[in-house]
N, C-alpha and C positions, 0 to 999 in steps of 0.2 A: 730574306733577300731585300737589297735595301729598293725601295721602292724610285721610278721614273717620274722625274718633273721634264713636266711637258709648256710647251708657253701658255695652257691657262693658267698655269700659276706661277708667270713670268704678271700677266695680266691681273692675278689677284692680289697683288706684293703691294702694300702702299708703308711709303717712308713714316716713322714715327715722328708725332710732333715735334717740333725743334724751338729753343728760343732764338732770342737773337744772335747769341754768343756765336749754339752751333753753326747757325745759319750765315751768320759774316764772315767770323774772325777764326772756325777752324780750320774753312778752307782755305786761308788766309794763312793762316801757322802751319797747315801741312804744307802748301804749296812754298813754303820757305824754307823749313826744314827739311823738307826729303828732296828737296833740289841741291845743296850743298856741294861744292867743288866735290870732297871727296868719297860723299854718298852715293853722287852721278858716276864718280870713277869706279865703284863698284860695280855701278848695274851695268857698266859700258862691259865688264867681264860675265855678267849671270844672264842679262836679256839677249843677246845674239846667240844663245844658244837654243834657243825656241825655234821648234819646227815642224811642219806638218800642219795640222790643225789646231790653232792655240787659242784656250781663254787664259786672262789673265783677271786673278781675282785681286780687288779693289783697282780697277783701272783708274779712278776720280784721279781727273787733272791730268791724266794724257802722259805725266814725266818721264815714262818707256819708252815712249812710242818711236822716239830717236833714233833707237837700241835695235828696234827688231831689223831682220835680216829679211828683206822680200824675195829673195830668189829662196829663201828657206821656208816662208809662211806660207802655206797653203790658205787657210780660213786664218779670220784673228775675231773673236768674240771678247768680251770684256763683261765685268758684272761691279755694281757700288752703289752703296746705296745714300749718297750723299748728290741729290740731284745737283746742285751748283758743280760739283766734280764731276758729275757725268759730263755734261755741256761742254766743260774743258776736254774732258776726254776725245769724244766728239769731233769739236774742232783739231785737235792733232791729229787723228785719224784721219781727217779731212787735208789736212796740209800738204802729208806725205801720198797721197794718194791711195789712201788703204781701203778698202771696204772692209766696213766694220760691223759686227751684231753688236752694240751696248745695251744694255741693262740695266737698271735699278733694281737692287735685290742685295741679299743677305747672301755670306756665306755660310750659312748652316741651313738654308734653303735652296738649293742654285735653281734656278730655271730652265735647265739643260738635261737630256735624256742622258740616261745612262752611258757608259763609255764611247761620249760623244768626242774626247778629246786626245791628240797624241801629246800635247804639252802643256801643263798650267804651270802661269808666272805667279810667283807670290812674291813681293815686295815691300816689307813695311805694314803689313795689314797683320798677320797673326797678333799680333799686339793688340789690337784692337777691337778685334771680335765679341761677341759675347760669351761664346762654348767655342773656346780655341777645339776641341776634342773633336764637338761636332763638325767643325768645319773641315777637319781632317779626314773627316769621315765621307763628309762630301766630296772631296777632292780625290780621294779614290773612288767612290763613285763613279764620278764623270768621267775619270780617266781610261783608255783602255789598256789591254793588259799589255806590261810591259811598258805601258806608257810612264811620264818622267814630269816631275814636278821642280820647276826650277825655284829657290828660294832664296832673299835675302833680308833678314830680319834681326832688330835689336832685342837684346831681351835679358835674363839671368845672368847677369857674370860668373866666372869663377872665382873669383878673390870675394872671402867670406868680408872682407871689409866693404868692399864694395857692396855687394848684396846689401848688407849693412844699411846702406844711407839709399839706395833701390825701394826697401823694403817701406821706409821712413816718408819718400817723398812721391810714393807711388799714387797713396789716395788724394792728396790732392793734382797731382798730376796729371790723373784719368779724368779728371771735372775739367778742366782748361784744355790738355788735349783730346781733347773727343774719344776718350775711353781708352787711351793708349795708356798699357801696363807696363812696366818695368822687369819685373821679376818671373815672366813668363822661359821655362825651358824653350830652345829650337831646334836644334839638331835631333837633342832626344824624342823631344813629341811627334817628331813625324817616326823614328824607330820606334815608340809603340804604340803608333798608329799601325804597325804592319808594313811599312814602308821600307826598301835596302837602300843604304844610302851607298850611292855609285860614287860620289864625290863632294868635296866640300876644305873649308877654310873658317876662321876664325881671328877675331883681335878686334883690339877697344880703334875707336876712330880717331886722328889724330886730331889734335888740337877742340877734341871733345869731352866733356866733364866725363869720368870713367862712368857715373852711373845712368848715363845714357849711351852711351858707348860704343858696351860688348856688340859685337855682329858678327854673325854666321848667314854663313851661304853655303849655297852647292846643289846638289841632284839629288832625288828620292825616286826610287825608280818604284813602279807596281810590281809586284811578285806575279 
C-alpha cells in the first residue's frame, strides 16, 4: 500500500543546489515557452475542466491560473519545486483571488495524503521529472477514486523521422532546459500507469519545429 505524505514532509523537502543558469534563465525559458499564443490556446481547452478539489503538479509561474473555473474549484493546491516559480505561482493565485496551498516539492514525493484530490492538472511537467513512472504513481496516489487527471504534454512523436532528430537533440536539450526530455511517451505512460483514459487529442504545434512539437492531452481517470 503506497504509503501517506503528510506535511512533515512537505517541511523536510529542500530544493537541490542550483547554478546560475538554473536559477535565472530556466525560469526565464519556461516562463516564454510554455506561455506561447498556441500553448495558452490549449490549456484554455484542458484547465477549465478541473473541479472539486485540485492540485496542479508543476504550478511554477502561475501560467493556469487564468484557466481555472471558480464556481468549479472547491480547494486549488499546487506543488514545484523551482522556488522562483513558486513566488510566480503565488502571485497569480493572489491576482484572481484564489486561496492557494503552494508547495515546493517533487513529484515522485508529493506532500499530500492519500486520496487527497478530485482533480490533478499536469501541464508541461512530465517531461521533466526525474522517474516520469514514479510520478505517475503518485498522481494516483493522491487522487481519489474515480478521481481524473487532466494532462497536456509534449513528448515522443509518431513519425519515426521525427523521433529521429528528438532522440539526437534531447541530451543537450535536458542541460539548457532544466531537464525537459523530448522522447518521453504520454498518452501511453499514464495507460500503464493503470489509468482509463476517458478522453484526449494529439498533433504537432503549429508553426513549431516538429521535434518539439508532438502534444497530447486529455483525461486519465482512476479505476
Amino acid at each position: 500500500m503506497a504509503s501517506t505524505k503528510t506535511d512533515a514532509s512537505a517541511d523536510a523537502w529542500q530544493p537541490k543546489p542550483a547554478g546560475w543558469w538554473e536559477r535565472h534563465m530556466v525560469p526565464r525559458l519556461i516562463g516564454c515557452a510554455c506561455s506561447q499564443g498556441q500553448i495558452m490556446k490549449r490549456r484554455s481547452h484542458v484547465v477549465p475542466r478541473a473541479s472539486g478539489d485540485v492540485l496542479e503538479l508543476g504550478c511554477g509561474g502561475g501560467i493556469n491560473m487564468e484557466f481555472y473555473d471558480p464556481s468549479r474549484v472547491k480547494s486549488f493546491s499546487g506543488i514545484d519545486p523551482s522556488p522562483a516559480l513558486l513566488e510566480r505561482s503565488r502571485e497569480a493565485a493572489q491576482a484572481i483571488g484564489m486561496e492557494a496551498d503552494i508547495r515546493g516539492g517533487i513529484g515522485e514525493a508529493m506532500p499530500f495524503d492519500d486520496a487527497s484530490f478530485d482533480t490533478l492538472v499536469c501541464t508541461f511537467t512530465l517531461c521533466s521529472v526525474d522517474e516520469q513512472q514514479a510520478v505517475l504513481g503518485e498522481i494516483r496516489r493522491v487522487l481519489r477514486p474515480g478521481g481524473k487527471a487532466l494532462f497536456l504534454e509534449h513528448g515522443s512523436a509518431p513519425d519515426a523521422g521525427v523521433r529521429k532528430w528528438q532522440r539526437r537533440i534531447e541530451p543537450v536539450w535536458k542541460r539548457i532546459g532544466g531537464n525537459c526530455h523530448l522522447t518521453r511517451p504520454i498518452a501511453k505512460a499514464y495507460d500503464d500507469a493503470g489509468f482509463k483514459l476517458a478522453s484526449g487529442g494529439s498533433g504537432y504545434m503549429p508553426k513549431t519545429p516538429r521535434p518539439f512539437g508532438w502534444t497530447e492531452w486529455g483525461e486519465a481517470r482512476v479505476a
